[in-house]
C-alpha positions as CSV (number, residue, x, y, z in Angstrom):
1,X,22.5,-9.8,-14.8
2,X,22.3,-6.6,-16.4
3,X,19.6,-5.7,-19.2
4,X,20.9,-5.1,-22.6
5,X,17.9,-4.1,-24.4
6,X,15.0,-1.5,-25.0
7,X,14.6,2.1,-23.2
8,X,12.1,2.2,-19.9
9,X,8.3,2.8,-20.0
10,X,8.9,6.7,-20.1
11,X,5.2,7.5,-18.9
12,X,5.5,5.1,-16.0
13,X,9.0,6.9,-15.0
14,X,7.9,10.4,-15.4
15,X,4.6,10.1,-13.3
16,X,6.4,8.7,-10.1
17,X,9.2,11.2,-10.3
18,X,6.2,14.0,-10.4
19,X,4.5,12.2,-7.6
20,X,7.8,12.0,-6.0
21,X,8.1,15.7,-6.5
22,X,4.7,16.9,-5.2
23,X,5.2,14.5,-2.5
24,X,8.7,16.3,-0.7
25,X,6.8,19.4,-1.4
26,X,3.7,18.7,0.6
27,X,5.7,17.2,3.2
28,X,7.5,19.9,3.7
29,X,3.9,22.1,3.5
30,X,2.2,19.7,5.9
31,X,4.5,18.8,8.8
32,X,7.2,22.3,8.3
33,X,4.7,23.7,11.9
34,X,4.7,20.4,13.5
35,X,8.3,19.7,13.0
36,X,9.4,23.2,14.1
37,X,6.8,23.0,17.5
38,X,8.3,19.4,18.4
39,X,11.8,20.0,17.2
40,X,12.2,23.3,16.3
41,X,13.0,22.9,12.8
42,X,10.6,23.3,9.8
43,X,12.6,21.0,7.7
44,X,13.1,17.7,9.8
45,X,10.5,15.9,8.1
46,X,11.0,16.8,4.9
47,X,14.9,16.5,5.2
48,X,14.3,12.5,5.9
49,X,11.9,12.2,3.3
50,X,14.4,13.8,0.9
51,X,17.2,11.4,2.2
52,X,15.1,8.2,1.5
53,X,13.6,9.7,-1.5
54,X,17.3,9.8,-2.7
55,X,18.2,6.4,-1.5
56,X,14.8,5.1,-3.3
57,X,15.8,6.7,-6.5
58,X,19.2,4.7,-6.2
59,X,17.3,1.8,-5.9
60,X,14.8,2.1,-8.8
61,X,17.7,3.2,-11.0
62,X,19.9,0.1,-10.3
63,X,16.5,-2.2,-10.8
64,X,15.7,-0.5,-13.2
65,X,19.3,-2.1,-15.3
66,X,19.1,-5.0,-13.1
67,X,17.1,-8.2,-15.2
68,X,14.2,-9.2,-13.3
69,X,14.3,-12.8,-14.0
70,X,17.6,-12.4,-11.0
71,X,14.4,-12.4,-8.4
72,X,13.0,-15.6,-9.7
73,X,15.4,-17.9,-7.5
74,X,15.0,-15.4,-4.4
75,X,11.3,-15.8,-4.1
76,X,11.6,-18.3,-1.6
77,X,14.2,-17.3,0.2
78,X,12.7,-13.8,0.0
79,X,9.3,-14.9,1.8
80,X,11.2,-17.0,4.1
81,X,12.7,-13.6,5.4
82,X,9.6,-11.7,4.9
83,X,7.5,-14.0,7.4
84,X,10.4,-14.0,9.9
85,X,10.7,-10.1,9.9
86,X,6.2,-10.2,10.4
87,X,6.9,-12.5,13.7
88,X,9.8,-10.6,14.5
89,X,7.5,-7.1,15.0
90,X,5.9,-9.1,17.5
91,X,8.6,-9.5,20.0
92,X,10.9,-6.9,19.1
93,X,8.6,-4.3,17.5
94,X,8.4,-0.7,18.2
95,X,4.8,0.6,19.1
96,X,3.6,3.7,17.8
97,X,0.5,5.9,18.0
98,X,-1.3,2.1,19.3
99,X,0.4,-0.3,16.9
100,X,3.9,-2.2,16.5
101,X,4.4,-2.4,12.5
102,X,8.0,-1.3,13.3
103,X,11.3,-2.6,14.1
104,X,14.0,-0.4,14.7
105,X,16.8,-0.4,12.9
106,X,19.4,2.6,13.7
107,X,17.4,6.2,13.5
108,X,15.5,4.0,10.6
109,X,12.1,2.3,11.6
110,X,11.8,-0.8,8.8
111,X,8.0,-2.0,8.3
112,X,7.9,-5.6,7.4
113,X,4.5,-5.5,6.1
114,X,5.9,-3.3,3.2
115,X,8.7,-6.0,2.4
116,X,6.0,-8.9,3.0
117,X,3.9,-7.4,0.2
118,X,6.3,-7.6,-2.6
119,X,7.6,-10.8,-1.3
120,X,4.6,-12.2,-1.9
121,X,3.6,-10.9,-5.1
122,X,7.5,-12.2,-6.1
123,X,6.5,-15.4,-4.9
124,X,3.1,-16.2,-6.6
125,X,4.6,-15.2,-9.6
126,X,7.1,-17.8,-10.0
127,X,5.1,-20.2,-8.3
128,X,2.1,-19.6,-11.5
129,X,4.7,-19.4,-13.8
130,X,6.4,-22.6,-12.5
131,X,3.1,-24.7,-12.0
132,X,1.1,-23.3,-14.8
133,X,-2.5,-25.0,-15.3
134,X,-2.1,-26.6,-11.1
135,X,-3.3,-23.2,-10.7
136,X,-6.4,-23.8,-11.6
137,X,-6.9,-27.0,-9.3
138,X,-7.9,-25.6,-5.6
139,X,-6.0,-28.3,-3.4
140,X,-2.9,-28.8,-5.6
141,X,-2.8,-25.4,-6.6
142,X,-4.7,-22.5,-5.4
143,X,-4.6,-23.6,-1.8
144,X,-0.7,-23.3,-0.8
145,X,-0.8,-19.8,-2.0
146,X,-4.4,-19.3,0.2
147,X,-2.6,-20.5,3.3
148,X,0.8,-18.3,2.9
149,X,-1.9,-15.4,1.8
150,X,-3.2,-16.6,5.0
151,X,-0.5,-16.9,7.1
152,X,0.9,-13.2,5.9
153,X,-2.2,-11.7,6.8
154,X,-2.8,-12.7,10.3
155,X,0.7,-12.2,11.1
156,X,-0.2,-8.8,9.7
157,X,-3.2,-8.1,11.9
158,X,-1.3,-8.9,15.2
159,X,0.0,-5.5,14.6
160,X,-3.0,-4.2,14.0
161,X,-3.0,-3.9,10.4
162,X,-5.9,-3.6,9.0
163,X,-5.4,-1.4,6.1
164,X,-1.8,-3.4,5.1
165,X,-3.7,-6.5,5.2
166,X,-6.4,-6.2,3.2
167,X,-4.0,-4.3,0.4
168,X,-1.9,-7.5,0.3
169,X,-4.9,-10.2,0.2
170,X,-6.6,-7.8,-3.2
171,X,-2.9,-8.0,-4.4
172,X,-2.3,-11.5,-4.3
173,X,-6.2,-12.2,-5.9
174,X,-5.2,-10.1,-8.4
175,X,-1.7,-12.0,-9.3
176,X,-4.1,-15.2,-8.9
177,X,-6.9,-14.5,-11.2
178,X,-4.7,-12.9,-13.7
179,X,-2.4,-16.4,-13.4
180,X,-5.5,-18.1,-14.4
181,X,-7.1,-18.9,-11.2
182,X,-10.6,-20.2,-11.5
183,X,-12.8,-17.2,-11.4
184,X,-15.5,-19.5,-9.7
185,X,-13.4,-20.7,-7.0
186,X,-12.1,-17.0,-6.4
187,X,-15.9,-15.4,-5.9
188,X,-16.7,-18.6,-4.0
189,X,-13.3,-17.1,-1.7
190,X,-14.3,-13.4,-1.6
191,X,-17.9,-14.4,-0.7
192,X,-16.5,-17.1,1.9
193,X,-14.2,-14.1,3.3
194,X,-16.5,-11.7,3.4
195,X,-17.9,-12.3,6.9
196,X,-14.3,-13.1,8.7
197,X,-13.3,-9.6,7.6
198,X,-16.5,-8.1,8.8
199,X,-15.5,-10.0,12.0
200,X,-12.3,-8.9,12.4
201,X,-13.3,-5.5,11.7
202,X,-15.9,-5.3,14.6
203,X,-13.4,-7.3,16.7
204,X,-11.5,-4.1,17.8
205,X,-13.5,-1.5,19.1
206,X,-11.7,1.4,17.2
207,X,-12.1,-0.7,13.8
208,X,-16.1,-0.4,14.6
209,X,-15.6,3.2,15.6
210,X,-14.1,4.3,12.9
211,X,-16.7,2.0,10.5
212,X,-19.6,3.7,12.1
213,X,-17.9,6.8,11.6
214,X,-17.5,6.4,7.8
215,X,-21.2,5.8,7.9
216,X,-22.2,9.5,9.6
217,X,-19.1,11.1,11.0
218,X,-21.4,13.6,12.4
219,X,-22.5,11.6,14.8
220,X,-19.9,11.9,16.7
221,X,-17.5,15.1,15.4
222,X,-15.9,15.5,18.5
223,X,-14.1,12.0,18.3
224,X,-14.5,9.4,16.2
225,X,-15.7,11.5,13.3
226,X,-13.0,14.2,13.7
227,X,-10.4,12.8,11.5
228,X,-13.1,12.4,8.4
229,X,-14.8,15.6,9.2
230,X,-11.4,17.5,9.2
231,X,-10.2,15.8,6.2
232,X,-13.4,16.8,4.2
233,X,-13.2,20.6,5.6
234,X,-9.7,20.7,3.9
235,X,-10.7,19.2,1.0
236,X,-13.8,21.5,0.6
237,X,-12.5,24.9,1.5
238,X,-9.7,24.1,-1.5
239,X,-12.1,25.0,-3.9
240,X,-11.2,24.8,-7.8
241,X,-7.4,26.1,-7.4
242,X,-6.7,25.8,-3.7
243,X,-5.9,28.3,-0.8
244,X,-2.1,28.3,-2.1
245,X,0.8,26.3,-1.3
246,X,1.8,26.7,2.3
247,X,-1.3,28.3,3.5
248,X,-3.2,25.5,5.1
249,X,-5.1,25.4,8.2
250,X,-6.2,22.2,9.1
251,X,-2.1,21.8,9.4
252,X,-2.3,23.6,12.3
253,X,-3.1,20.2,14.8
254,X,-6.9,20.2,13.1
255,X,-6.1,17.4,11.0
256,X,-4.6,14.2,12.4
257,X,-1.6,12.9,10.5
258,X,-1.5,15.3,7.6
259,X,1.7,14.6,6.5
260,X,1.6,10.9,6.3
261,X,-2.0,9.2,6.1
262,X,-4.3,12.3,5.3
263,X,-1.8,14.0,3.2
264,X,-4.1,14.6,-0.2
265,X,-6.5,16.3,2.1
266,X,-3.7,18.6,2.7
267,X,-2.9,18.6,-1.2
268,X,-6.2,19.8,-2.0
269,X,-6.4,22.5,0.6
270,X,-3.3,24.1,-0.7
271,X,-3.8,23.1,-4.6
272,X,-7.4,22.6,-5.1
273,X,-9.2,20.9,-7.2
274,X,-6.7,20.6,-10.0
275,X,-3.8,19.5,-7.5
276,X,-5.8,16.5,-6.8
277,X,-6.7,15.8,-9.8
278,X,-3.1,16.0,-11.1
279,X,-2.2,13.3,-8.5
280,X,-5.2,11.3,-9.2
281,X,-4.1,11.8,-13.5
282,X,-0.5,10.5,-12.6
283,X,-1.9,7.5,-10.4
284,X,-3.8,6.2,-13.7
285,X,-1.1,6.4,-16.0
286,X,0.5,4.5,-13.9
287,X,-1.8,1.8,-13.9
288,X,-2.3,1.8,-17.4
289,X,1.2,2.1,-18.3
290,X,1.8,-1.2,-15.6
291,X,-0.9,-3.1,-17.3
292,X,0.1,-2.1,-20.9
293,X,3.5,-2.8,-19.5
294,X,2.3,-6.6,-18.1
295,X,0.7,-7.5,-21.7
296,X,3.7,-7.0,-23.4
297,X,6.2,-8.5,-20.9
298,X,8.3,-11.5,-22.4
299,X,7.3,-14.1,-20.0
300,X,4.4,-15.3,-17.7
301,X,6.7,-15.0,-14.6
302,X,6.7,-11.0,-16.2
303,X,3.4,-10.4,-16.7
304,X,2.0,-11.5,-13.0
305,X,5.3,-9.4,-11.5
306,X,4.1,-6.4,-13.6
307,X,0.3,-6.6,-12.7
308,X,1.2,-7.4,-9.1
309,X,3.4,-4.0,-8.7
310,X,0.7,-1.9,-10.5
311,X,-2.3,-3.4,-9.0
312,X,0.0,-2.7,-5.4
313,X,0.3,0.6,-6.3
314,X,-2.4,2.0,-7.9
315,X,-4.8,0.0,-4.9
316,X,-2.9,1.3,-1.9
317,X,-3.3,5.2,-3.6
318,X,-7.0,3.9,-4.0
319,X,-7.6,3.0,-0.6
320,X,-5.5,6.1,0.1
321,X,-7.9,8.6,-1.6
322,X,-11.1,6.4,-0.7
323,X,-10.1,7.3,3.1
324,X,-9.3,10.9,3.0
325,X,-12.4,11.8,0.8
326,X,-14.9,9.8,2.8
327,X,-15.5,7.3,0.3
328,X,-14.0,4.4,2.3
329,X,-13.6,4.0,6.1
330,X,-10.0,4.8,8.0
331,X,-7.8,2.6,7.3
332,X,-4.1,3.9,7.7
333,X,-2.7,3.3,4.2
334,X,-0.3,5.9,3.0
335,X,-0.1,7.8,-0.7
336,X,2.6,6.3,-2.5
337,X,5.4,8.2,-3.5
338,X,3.1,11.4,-1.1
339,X,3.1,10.7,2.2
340,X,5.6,10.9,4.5
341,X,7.4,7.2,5.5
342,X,10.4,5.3,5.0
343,X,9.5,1.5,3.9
344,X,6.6,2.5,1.9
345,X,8.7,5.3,0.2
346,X,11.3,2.8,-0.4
347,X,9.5,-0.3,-1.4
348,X,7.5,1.7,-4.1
349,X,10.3,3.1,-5.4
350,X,11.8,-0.2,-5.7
351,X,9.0,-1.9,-7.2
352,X,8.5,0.8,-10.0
353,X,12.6,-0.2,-10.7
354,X,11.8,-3.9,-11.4
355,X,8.9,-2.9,-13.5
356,X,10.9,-0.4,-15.5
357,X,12.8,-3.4,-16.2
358,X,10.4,-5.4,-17.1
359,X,9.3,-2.4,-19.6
360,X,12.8,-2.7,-21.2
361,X,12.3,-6.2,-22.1
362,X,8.6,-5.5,-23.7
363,X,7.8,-7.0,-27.0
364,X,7.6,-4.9,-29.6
């Protein structure tokens, strides 16, 4: 059960507990004026991201010794639960700010979605390493994985989750192509899905407001641009080396969710420049480290868990910094390890634990 073997990937370990760092920090920075105006005290936000940031750190340590292959026989049962918890947010879910992605759980708000993603990646890992070359057939192979992809992802958008949902399909391609998917039948996918998610995106009214609003923001600065425009005044006025730590404005109710979603703008008001490229450093040795990690795994079943986590990771921080600079439009995501949140905090954390372990086992 438990590994006997090498040390863990040291670069992958020391980036998240920096990230992890800079993250209680700037939630501390970013939500100390809202959480003292709406329950008088500077430090409640940053006093629950602390606690889960602890519990997380249990839980990548214990991973972390714990063999991986232990989740091979639990990738079933594990997306069994995963696609009950998704139906159950329907029903029993709690909304907030427009959406139900919760359930309630004590004073703790579980988000399936963030559960459902590493479920999955879990699952099409043992399922490629179990049927091998079937992968490469579409109705014997490829197919069962589409229609759980599938299923995952609608159950997903009944939230609404837009963001979450896209994060896990780019995931799950990932796993796929790297499992030795046909690349030909994967385009002939992407190009097939192409238009449904251009329909589903125009099928809300905010998802088109906020589209059009990646396109000019100006247009409308007053509402549907605010977010964007806001976001990009925090970044700017950072300059090279930022206004100083604590000493942001757009905290002060100018920018919408600065302590979970639009966090780095934050970052780069009060550490410039170099603060966000620090953050943005850190993210990319963690992808390399995860791929460098997946090439020398022992095993197939390995390799696709390794690739999955990273390509998780280092895609939701993309999507992350693609929103808050203006690169990409609104989506919702949260900075791993950054922004304030329990599952996401908690799964990441997690995940980096199993692929430490899998670092441990690495071939020499």
């Amino acid at each position: 059960m438990f590994t006997r073997s090498g040390k863990p990937d040291i670069f992958v370990f020391g980036a998240v507990i920096i990230l992890l760092s800079i993250g209680l920090v700037m939630v501390f920075s970013a939500s100390s004026v809202m959480g003292l105006s709406e329950h008088g005290d500077p430090y409640h936000y940053v006093r629950r991201q602390s606690l889960l940031a602890v519990i997380g750190l249990i839980a990548l340590f214990v991973l972390m010794k714990v063999d991986y292959h232990i989740f091979k026989p639990l990738a079933l049962p594990g997306l069994i639960i995963s696609f009950a918890l998704l139906a159950a947010v329907i029903f029993v879910g709690q909304d907030i700010g427009g959406a139900t992605r919760w359930i309630r759980v004590g004073s703790f708000n579980l988000q399936p979605s963030e559960l459902a993603k590493i479920a999955m990646v879990n699952y099409v890992a043992v399922y490629i390493s179990v049927k091998r070359e079937r992968v490469r057939r579409f109705f014997t192979g490829l197919l069962p994985v589409l229609l759980l992809l599938a299923g995952q992802f609608v159950l997903i958008m009944l939230e609404p989750d837009f963001g979450t949902g896209v994060a896990l399909a780019f995931t799950v391609i990932v796993v796929l192509f790297a499992g030795g998917a046909h690349i030909g039948q994967l385009i002939f996918l992407g190009i097939s899905a192409a238009p449904i998610l251009w329909k589903l995106m125009m099928l809300k009214e905010y998802r088109m407001k906020r589209f059009f609003a990646f396109i000019d923001p100006w247009a409308d600065p007053t509402d549907t641009g605010w977010n964007i425009i806001q976001s990009l005044l925090a970044i700017g006025s950072g300059g090279i080396f930022g206004v100083g730590l604590g000493k942001s404005r757009q905290k002060f109710s100018y920018l919408p969710e600065h302590h979970t979603d639009f966090i780095f703008a934050i970052l780069c008001e009060e550490l410039g420049f170099l603060g966000g490229f620090v953050v943005i450093t850190l993210f990319f040795i963690i992808a390399w480290r995860g791929l460098r990690i997946a090439l020398r795994a022992p095993d197939l079943y390995g390799t696709l868990l390794a690739i999955g986590i990273t390509s998780m990771i280092a895609f939701q921080a993309m999507l992350n910094i693609g929103v808050v600079t203006g690169s990409l439009p609104v989506t919702g995501i949260p900075l791993p390890f950054i922004s304030h949140g329990g599952s996401s905090l908690l799964m990441s954390l997690a995940s980096v634990g199993v692929l430490l372990n899998i670092s441990r086992q690495c071939k020499d």
